[in-house]
C-alpha positions in Angstrom: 24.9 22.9 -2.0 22.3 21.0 0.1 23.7 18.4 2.7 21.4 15.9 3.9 22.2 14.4 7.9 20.8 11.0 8.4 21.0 10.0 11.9 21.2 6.7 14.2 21.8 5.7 17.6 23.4 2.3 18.3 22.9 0.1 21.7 25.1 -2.6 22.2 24.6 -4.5 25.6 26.7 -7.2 25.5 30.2 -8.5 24.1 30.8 -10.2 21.0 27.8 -12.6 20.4 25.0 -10.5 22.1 22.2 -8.7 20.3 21.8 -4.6 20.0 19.8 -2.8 18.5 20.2 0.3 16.1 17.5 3.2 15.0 17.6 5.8 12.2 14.4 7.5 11.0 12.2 4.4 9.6 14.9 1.7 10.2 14.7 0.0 14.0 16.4 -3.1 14.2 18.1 -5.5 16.3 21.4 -6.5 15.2 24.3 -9.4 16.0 26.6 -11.3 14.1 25.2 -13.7 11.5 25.2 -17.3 12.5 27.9 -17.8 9.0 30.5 -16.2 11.1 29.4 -17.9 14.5 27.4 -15.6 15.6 23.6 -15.6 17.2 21.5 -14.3 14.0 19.9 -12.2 15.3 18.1 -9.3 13.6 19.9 -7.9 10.4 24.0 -7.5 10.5 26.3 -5.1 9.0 27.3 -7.5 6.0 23.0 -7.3 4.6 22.9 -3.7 5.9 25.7 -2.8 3.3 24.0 -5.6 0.8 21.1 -3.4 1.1 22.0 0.1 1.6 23.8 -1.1 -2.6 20.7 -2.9 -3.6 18.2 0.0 -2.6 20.2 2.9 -3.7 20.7 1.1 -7.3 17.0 -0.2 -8.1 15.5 3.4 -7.0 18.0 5.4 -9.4 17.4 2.8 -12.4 13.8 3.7 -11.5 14.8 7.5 -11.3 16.3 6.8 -14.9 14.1 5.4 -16.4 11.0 7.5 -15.4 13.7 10.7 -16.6 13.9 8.7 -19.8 10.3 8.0 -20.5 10.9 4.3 -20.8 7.9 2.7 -19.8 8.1 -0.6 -17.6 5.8 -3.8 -16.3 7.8 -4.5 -14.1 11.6 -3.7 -12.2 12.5 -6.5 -9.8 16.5 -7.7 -8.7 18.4 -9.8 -6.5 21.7 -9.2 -5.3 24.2 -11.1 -3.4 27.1 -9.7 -1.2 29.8 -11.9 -1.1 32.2 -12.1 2.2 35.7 -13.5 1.9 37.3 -14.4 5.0 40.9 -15.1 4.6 43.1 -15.6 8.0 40.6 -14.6 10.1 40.2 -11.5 8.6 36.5 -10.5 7.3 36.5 -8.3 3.5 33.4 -7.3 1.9 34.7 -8.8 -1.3 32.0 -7.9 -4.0 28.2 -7.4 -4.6 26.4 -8.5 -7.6 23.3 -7.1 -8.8 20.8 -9.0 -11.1 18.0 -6.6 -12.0 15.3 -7.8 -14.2 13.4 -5.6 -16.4 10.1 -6.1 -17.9 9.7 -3.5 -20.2 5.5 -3.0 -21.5 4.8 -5.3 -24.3 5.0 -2.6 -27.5 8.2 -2.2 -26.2 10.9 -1.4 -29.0 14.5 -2.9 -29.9 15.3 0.9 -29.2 13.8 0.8 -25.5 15.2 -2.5 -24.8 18.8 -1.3 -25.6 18.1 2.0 -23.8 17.2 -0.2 -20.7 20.4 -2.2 -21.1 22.5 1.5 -20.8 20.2 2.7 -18.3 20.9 -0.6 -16.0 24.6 0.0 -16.8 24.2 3.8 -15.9 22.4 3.3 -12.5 25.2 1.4 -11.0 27.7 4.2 -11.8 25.8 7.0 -10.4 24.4 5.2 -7.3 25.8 7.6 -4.2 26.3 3.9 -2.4 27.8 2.5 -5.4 30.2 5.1 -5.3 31.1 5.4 -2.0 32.5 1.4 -1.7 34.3 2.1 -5.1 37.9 0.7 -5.0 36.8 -1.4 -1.8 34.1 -3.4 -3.0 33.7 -5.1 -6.4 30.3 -4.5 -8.1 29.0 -7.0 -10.6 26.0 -6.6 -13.0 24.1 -9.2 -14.5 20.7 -7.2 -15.8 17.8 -9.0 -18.0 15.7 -6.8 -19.9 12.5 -8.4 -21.6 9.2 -7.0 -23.2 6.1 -8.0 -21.3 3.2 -10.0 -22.9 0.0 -9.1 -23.1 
């Protein structure tokens, strides 16, 4: 079994609407609270951190998949949204819904295009982030696959 340690150190100067700053390996940021929840806006914030620790980890293993599957593409881009439900006072990561759009080369088949369509479906299952907010967080997936033109 391998076991991979990713580290970060965290500086937080201030109280509640001051700015920090975190680092870990190519990620250096400042971070506060974003202005939605009264905050300063300052560098990124823990609700697009999680936005994009999902959005990353599920567009590189649809990648992964679809290079192991030999499915040839134009193009692989998304958008996602996180979506934040604040009830009471009290802040819960409610759900995140992925949109990946995938342009598949033009000689592409019925075969490939339905193959891309399980392959989108797939990634999101076997994302390591995906998996680790299962049961907390709600994950949504609204993929596109086309052929390209030449």
């Amino acid at each position: 079994m391998a076991e991979h340690i990713f580290h970060l150190t965290a500086n937080w100067p201030g109280l509640r609407n001051d700015v920090g700053e975190i680092e870990a390996g190519n990620l250096k940021t400042k971070i506060s609270i974003p202005p939605e929840m009264d905050g300063p806006g300052v560098g990124t914030n823990p609700d697009e951190m999680l936005l994009g620790a999902a959005a990353t980890c599920y567009i590189i293993t649809l990648a992964a998949m679809m290079q192991r599957s030999g499915l040839e593409k134009e193009s692989l881009t998304m958008e996602s949204d996180g979506i934040v439900d604040v009830t009471k006072g009290v802040f819960t990561y409610k759900k995140i819904i992925h949109r990946p759009h995938i342009v598949l080369k033009p000689d592409a088949t019925e075969r490939d295009i339905q193959l891309a369509h399980r392959l989108a479906k797939k990634a999101e299952t076997s994302c390591m982030i995906s998996r680790a907010i299962q049961g907390n967080v709600a994950i949504e997936l609204q993929a596109t696959v086309s052929a390209g033109l030449n």
